[in-house]
N, C-alpha and C positions, 0 to 999 in steps of 0.2 A: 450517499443517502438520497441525493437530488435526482441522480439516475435512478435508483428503483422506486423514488416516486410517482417521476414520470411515464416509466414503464408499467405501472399497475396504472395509469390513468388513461393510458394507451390501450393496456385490456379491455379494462373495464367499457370502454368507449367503443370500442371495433366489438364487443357482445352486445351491446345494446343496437348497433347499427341494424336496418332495416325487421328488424324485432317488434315484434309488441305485444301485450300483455295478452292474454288467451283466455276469454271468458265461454264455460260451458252452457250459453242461455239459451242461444239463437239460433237454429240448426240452420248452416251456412248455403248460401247457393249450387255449391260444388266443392268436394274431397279431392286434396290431392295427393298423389300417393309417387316418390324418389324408389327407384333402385339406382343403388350405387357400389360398384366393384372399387373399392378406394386402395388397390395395387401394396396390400401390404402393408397397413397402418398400423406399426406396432409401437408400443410407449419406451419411454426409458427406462425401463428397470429389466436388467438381468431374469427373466424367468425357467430358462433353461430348456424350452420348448420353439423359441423364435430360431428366427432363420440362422447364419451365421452372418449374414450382411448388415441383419437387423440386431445382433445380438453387442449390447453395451458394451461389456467383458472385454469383447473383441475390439474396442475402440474405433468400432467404424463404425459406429451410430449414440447417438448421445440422445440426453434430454433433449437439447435446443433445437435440435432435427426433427425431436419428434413433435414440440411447441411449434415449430415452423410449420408444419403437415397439419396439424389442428386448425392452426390461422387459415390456412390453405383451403381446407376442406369446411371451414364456416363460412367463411367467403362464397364459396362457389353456391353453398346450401340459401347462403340468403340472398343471393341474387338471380335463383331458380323460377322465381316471375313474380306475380302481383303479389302476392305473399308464402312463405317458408313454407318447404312441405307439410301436411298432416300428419303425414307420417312418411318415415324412410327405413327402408328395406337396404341393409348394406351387408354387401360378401366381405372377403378379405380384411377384417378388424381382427387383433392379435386375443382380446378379452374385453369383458363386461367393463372393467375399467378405463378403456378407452372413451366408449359412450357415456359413463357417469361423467369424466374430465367434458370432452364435449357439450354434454348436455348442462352442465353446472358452471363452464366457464363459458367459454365462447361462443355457445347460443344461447346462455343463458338471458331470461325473458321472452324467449319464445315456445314458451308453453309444453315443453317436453317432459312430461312428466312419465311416461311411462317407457320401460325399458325391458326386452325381451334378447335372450344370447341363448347359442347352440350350447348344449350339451354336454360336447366334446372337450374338455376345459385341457384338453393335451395335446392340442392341437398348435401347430403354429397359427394359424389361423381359423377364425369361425366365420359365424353371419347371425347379425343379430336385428333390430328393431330398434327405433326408438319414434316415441308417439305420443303425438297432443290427445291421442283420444286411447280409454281404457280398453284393456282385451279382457273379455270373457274368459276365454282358455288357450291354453298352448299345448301344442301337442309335438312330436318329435320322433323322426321316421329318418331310419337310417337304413338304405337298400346294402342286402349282402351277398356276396357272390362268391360262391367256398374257390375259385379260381383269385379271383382278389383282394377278398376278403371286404372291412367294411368300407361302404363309400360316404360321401358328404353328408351328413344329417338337412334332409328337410324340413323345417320348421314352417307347421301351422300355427296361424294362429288368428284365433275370431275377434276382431276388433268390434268394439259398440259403440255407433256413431250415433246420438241421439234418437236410439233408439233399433235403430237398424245395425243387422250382423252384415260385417264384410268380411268374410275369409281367405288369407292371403297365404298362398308358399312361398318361401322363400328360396332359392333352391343354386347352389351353388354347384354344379356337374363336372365332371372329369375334362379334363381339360385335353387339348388332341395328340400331348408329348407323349410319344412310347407307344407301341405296336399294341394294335387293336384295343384303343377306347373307346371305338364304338361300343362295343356290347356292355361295359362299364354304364355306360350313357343312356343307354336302352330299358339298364335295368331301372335305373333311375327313374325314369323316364314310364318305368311298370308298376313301381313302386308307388309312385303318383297317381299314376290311373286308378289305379286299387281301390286308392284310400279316396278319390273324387268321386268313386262308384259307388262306393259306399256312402258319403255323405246324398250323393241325391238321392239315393233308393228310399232314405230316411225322408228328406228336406228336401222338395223338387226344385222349390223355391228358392236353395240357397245360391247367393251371390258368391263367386268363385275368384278370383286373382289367383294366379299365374307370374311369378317374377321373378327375378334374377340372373346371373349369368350361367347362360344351360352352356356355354362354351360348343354353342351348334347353331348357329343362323336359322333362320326363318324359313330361307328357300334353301337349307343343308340337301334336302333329296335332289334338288335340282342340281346345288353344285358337284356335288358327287356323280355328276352324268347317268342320274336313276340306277345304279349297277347295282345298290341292297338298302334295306328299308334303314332309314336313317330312326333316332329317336326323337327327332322333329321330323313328322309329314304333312303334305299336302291333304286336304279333306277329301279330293276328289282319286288318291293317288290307290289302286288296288293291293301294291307289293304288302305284304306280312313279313314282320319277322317274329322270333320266338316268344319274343318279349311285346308289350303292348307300347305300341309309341305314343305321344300327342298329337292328334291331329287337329292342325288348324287352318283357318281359312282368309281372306281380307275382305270379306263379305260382311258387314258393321248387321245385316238383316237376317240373316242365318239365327232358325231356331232350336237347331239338332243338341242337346244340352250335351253330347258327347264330340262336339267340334265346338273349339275354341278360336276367338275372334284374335288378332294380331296386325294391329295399328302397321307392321312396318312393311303389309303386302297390298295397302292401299298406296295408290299412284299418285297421293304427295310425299311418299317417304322414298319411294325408289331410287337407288341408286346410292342413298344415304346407310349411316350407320352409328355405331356407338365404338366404334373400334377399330383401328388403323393396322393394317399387318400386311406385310409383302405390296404393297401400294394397292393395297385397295380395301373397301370399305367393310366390316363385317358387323351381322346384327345380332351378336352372341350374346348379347345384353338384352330381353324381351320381357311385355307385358303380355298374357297372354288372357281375356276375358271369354268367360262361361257365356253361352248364351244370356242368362239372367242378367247380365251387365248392357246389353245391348237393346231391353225390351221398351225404353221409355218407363218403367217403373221400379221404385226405389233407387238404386245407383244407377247411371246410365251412362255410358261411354258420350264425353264432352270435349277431349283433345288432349293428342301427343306430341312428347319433341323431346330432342336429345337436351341437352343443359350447357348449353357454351358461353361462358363468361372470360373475361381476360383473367383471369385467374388459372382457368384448365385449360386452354385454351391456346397452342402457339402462333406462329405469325405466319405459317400454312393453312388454318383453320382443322388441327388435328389433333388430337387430344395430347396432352402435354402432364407427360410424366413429371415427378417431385425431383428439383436437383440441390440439392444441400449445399453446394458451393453459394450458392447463388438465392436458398431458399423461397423459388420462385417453383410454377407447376404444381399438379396436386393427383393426376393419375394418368394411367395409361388410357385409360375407360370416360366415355364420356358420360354421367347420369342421365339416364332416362326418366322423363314427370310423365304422368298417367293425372290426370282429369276426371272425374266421376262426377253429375250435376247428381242432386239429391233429391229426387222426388216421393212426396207422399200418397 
């Protein structure tokens, strides 16, 4: 009994840590806004849709594995800088019940009140939301391509931040395993366009975010030696392909509302990245902002940076997968924070 006392005083302790209470009075100086790939965070219970590595049943993965990845992952969330994100945008979560356990235990007292998850509930994995500040609406956009049938579901969705709409995708993309993902990626990648072209023809005004792992780097055209239009491009780049790509730029002054701005091609982030693969750095993990984010009115672009904490963190400076032996590490991916100053 004296051990599970201690051990709930131990919880309860490490959720209160770097937390505090979240009052909606004061419209803050600056929004901040997490994407985070969390490498597979599925709970303990049998659902019949996880991996086989992650599947209970199978006794390679347990509660306590998963209680270990939760610590892990609050950890990393509340020492993300002066205080916990706004909101966070995550891929790779198994269900909607991961983030209630999250948000109700181990971050709990950090103001999380609002929770937003794909669609797809037969998924081994989704991408969901969770958020200090309420959303207007959620909407759900799933690209098809009668060659591959459905891809990822993108999740919009319009946050209100004391008053001002922020609209975020969320957007988790095909990933590079197996002969020709690009066009997988592309569609994705058309699918978004679409649905962007359609909100400004409406709203010129509206504030746009761009997030999650598009599993394609920043400067992807470049890496590919320019040989076919990638579904990340260059602003300045001529190539077409069939599909509409994203074009973005690392110009913070750029007022073209159909070029998107991208923290990771200004020249303090070069050379850097969110993700470690074949010894070198990759930026598959991106925030990508609308011109409206860059104008000095209402949200404005204020500062990015990957999220390295001794927690995700190993003794290379490289992100540090979850080891269960050892219940130390927390993903493969490092979190990327996105800064917004809030002007009226």
């Amino acid at each position: 009994m004296k051990r599970i006392c201690l051990l709930f005083i131990t919880v309860i302790f490490i959720s209160c840590t770097r937390c505090t209470n979240f009052h909606d009075e004061k419209a803050p100086e600056y929004v901040s806004v997490m994407s985070f790939n969390t490498e597979n965070l599925c709970d303990g219970t049998h659902q019949g849709t996880e991996y086989a590595q992650f599947d209970p049943d199978s006794g390679s993965w347990t509660e306590k594995d998963y209680r270990a990845r939760l610590l892990q992952l609050s950890r990393t969330i509340k020492e993300a800088g002066e205080k916990v994100p706004d909101i966070i945008a995550f891929q790779e979560i198994e269900n909607q019940g991961v983030l209630k356990e999250l948000t109700k235990g181990y971050l709990s007292g950090c103001g999380y009140k609002y929770i937003v998850i794909s669609s797809n509930s037969d998924s081994a994995i989704q991408s969901g939301f969770i958020s200090r500040y309420p959303y207007d609406y959620v909407r759900y956009h799933t690209p098809y391509l009668s060659a591959y049938g459905n891809q990822r579901e993108i999740i919009e969705a319009a946050f209100n931040i004391h008053g001002h709409r922020l609209i975020i995708f969320n957007n988790h993309w095909k990933s590079k395993l197996g002969d020709e993902t690009e066009m997988q990626r592309l569609f994705s990648a058309d699918t978004l366009s679409a649905r962007i072209s359609a909100i400004m023809e409406q709203y010129p005004k509206a504030e746009i975010l761009l997030l999650g792992d598009f599993n394609e780097c920043a400067d992807e055209y470049i890496r590919t030696g320019k040989k076919a239009a990638t579904a990340i491009m260059p602003a300045d780049s001529q190539k077409k392909a069939i599909y509409q790509s994203i074009y973005i730029t690392g110009d913070a002054n750029n007022r073209d509302s159909r070029i998107f701005f991208s923290p990771w091609l200004t020249e303090q982030h070069t050379g850097t990245g969110s993700y470690f693969y074949r010894s070198s750095w990759e930026t598959i993990d991106n925030f990508f902002l609308n011109s409206n984010l860059t104008d000095n009115d209402g949200f404005c672009f204020r500062n990015f940076r990957t999220v390295q904490t001794q927690w995700n963190t190993n003794s290379d400076g490289y992100p540090m997968s979850f080891n269960k032996k050892t219940a130390t590490g927390c993903s493969d991916h490092f979190p990327i924070l996105l800064e917004l100053n809030l002007k009226d």
